[in-house]
N, C-alpha and C positions, 0 to 999 in steps of 0.2 A: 640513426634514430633508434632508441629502446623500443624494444617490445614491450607488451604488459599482460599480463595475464590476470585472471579474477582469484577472489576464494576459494572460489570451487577447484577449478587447476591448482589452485599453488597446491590445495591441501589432497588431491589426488599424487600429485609429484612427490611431495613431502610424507605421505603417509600420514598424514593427521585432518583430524575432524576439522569442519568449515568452521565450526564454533569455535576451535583451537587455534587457528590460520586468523579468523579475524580477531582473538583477542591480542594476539602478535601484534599484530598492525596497529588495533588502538594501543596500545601501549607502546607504539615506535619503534618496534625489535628489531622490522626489517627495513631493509635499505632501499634506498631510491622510491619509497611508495610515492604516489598518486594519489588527491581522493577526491573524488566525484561527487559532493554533496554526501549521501552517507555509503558509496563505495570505494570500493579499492582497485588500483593498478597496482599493479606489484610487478616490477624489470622480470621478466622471461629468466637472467641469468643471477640471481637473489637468490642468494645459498639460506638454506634453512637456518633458523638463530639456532645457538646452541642453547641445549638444555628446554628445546620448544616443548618438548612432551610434557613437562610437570606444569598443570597447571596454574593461576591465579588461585590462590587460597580467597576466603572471601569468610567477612566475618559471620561468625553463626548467630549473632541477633540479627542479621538482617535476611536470615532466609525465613524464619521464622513457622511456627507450626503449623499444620492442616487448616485447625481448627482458628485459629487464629489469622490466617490466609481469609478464611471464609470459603464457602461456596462458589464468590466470584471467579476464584481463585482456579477451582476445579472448570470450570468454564474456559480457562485463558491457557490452562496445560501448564506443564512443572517449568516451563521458563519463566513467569511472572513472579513477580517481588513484588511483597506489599512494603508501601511507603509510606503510608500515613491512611488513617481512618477516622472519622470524626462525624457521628450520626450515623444518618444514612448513606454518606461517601464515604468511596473509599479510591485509595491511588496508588495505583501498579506499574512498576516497570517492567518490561516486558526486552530481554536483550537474548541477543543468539549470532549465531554465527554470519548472520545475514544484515543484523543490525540491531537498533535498539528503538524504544519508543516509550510511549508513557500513554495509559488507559485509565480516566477515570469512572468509576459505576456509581450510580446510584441507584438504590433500591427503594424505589416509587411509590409501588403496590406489594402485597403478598403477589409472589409470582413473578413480577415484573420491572426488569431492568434497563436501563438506561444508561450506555458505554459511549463516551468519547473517548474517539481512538485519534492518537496522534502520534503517527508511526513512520521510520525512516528504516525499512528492513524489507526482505522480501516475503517473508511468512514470519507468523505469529506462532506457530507450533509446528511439527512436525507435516500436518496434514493443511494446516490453518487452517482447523475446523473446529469449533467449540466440543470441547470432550464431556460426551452424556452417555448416557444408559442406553442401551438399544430400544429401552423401553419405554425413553420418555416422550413427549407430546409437548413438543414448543413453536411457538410462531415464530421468525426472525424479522425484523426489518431494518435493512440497510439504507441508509444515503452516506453517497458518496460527497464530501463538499472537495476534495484536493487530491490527485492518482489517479491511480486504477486499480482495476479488483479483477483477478482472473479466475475462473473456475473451469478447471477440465472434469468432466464425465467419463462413468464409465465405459458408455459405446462410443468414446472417440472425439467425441465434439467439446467445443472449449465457448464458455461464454465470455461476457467482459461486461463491467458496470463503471459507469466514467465518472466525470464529474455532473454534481446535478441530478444523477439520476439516482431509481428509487427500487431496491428489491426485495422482493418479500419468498422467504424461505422458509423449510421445515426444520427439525431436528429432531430424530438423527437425518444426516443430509444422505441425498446421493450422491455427493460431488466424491469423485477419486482425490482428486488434490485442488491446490488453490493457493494463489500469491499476489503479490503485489507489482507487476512488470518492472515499476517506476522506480522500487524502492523508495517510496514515499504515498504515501496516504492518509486522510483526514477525513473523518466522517462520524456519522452516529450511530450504534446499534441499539433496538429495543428488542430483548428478548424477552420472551411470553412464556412460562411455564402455564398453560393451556389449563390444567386440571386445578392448580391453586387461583390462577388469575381471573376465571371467569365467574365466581362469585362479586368479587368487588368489582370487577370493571363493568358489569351488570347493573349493579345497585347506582356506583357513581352515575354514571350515565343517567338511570332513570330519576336520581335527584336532580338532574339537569333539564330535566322534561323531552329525555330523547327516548326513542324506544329503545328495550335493553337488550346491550349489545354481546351477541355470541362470537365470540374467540375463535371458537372452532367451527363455524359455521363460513367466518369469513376468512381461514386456513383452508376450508372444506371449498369453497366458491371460488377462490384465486388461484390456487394452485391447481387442483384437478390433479389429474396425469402427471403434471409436468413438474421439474426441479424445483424452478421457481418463473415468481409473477418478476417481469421489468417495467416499469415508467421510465422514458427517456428524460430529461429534466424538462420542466415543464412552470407553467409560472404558479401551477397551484401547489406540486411538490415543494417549488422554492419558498414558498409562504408557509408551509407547515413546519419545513426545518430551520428556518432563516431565525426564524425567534427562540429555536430550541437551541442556537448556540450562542444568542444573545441574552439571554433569562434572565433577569436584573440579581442581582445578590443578594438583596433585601430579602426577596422573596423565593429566591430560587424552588426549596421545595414545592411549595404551594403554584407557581407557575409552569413546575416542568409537568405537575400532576394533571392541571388542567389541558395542557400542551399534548400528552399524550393520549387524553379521553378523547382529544380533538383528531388526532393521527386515527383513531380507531373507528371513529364515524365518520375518517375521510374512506377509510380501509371499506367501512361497510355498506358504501355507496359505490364504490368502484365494481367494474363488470369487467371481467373474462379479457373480451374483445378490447378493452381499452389498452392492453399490453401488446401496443403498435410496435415497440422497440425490442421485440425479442430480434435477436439476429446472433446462429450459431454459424462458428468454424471447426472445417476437420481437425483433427490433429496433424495430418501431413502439410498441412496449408499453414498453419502453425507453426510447426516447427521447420518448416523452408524460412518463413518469415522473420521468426527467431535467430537465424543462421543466417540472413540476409545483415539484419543489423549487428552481429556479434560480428560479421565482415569487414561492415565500414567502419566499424568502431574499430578494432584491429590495426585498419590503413587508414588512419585521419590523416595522414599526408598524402592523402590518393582522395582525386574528386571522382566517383562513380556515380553515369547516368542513369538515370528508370531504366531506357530501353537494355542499356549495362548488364542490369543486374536482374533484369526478366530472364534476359537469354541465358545468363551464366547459372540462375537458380533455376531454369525452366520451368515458370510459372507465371500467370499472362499476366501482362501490364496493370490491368483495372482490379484484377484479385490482389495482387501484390498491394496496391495503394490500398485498398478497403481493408486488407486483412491488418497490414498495418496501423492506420490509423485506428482499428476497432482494437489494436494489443497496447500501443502505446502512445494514444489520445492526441496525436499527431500527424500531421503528414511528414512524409521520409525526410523531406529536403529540412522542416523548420525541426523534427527534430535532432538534425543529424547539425543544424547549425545550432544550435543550442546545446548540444553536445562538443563540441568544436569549441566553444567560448566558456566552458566549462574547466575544460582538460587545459586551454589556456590559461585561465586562471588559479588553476592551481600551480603549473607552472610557476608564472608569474610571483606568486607565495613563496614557493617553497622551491626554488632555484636563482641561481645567478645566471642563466643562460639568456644569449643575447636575443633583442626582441625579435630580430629577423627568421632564429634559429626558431623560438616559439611558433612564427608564423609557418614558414613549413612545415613542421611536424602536424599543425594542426589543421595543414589541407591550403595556406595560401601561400601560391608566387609571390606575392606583393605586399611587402610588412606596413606600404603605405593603405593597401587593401584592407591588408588585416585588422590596423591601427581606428580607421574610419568604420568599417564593422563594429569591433571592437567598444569604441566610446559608443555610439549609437547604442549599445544593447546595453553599458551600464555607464554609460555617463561620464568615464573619465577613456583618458588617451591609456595605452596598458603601462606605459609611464609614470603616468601619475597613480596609475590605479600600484604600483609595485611599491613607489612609495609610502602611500597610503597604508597598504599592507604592515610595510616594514613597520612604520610607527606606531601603529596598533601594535604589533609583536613586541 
């Protein structure tokens, strides 16, 4: 059975940037790939294409200028492409060595913006963190609707924002780094430029007949001390954002604006104490836990047990599962079997290899095992599902 290695190894091995290694790949260079929804396996023994170094030329209308990027633009860092703009929207693509995605903003209020993100990568920029001024004063608030959101700290500790739930942040941040586990995530960002937004979102408000709402007050009340505020999801988070990605079209402007006065008089009712879901990890706890799945992923033809792989990573049973599930919104076994029916089907695509041979590589004795798994999780036998495939191709 091949090995595989990621982007990151091949492009250490090979001497070239991740960004360089995965445009390889999408464009087919190298042999034998793998892909996993939006990564890469790549055979351990996959000789570098020739001629890897020079990059894809890419035409110069579509990088287009500073000024004509926008501001949003500066926010998203030098990998975003604008795509189209039209009013108040605007639509970026956002690609790198890690993956690609598509971000759309709208500009709401003076100050205040409004990003669906819909992204299959594991960061968004360098840091994935909105690039600002050291000087400036913005609110952030994240929901997560699909992924995960990682943020590691300076002193060590690493948070995680799942699906559902709700974070509210500063800019410029504390966070050291930050990514995606899943390589994949879907969710909303509203960012507050604090010193322009708090005239309007004051007024609207009080046309509303609510009392008028300070920005920086309920920045100043939520966060405190600390990085950031969490809500785990919750059914009243779900109701604030449920309608902000369903917004009718007719009316879109006019409905995301009220949608957001609303997020803000949820924001300036909330207390301190109600951030039940804060829950940090070390970094050493982390990265064992990281190293636990980069393992079994490695050996899909090997079943390792919990007790397994406590002893071999020396790290106790119940931390193991929590820290896991708190990195990659899972418990080990469903996602290591979802993993497992992944890596088969791409097989299944993109080889002639016999079903039997798929099934052990991918961890089962028993192709009649695998087969009944298998349809179970998408509904055809891997048979029909290869045919399928094929005809689509």
């Amino acid at each position: 059975m091949p090995e595989y290695m990621s982007v990151r190894e091949a492009a250490e091995k090979w001497s070239l940037s991740e960004r360089r290694v995965h445009r390889l790949c999408k464009d087919g260079r190298v042999a034998g790939l793998i892909r996993f929804g939006r990564s890469w396996g790549i055979p351990r023994g996959a000789e570098k294409p020739g001629d890897a170094r020079k990059p894809a030329s890419r035409p110069p209308e579509t990088r287009g200028s500073e000024s004509g990027r926008g501001a949003a633009a500066d926010l998203l860092g030098p990998d975003a492409r604008l795509l189209a703009r039209s009013g108040t929207c605007a639509v970026f693509q956002v690609e790198n060595e890690t993956g690609d995605g598509i971000v759309t903003v709208y500009d709401v209020f003076p100050g205040v913006r409004l990003m669906y993100n819909d992204l299959h990568l594991a960061r968004v920029t360098e840091r994935d963190s909105f690039y600002v001024p050291p000087s400036a004063n913005m609110l952030v608030v994240n929901h997560c609707r699909e992924g995960r959101f990682e943020c590691e700290f300076p002193w060590g500790e690493y948070g995680y924002v799942g699906e559902g739930d709700m974070a509210v942040s500063t800019l410029p941040t504390p966070v050291k780094s930050s990514s995606y586990p899943l390589a994949h995530y879907h969710g909303i960002s509203v960012v507050a430029d604090i010193p322009r937004a708090a005239k309007t979102v004051g007024e609207v408000s009080a046309l509303l007949g609510t009392v008028s709402l300070d920005v920086q007050e309920i920045k100043e009340r939520l966060l405190g001390k600390h990085p950031y505020f969490l809500m785990r999801s919750s059914e009243a988070v779900s109701h604030i954002f449920s309608e902000l990605y369903n917004a009718p079209d007719a009316l879109r402007d006019s409905y995301i604006r009220l949608k957001l006065i609303e997020l803000f008089l949820f924001l300036s009712v909330i207390r301190p104490d109600d951030d039940s879901g804060r829950k940090y990890f070390y970094k050493t706890r982390v990265t064992t836990v990281k190293a636990i799945r980069d393992h079994m992923t490695a050996h899909l033809d090997r079943q390792f047990t919990l007790d397994e792989l406590s002893r071999r990573f020396n790290i106790p049973l119940t931390a193991m599962k929590s820290c896991f599930k708190s990195l990659f919104g899972t418990p080990i076994q469903a996602y290591m079997r979802e993993y497992r029916l992944q890596t088969a089907s791409a097989l299944l695509r993109g080889t002639d290899e016999h079903i039997g041979e798929i099934a052990a590589k991918v961890g089962y004795d028993s192709p009649a095992r695998f087969s009944a798994v298998f349809r179970a999780a998408v509904g055809l036998t891997p048979s029909d599902y290869r045919k399928v495939s094929v005809q689509k191709q």
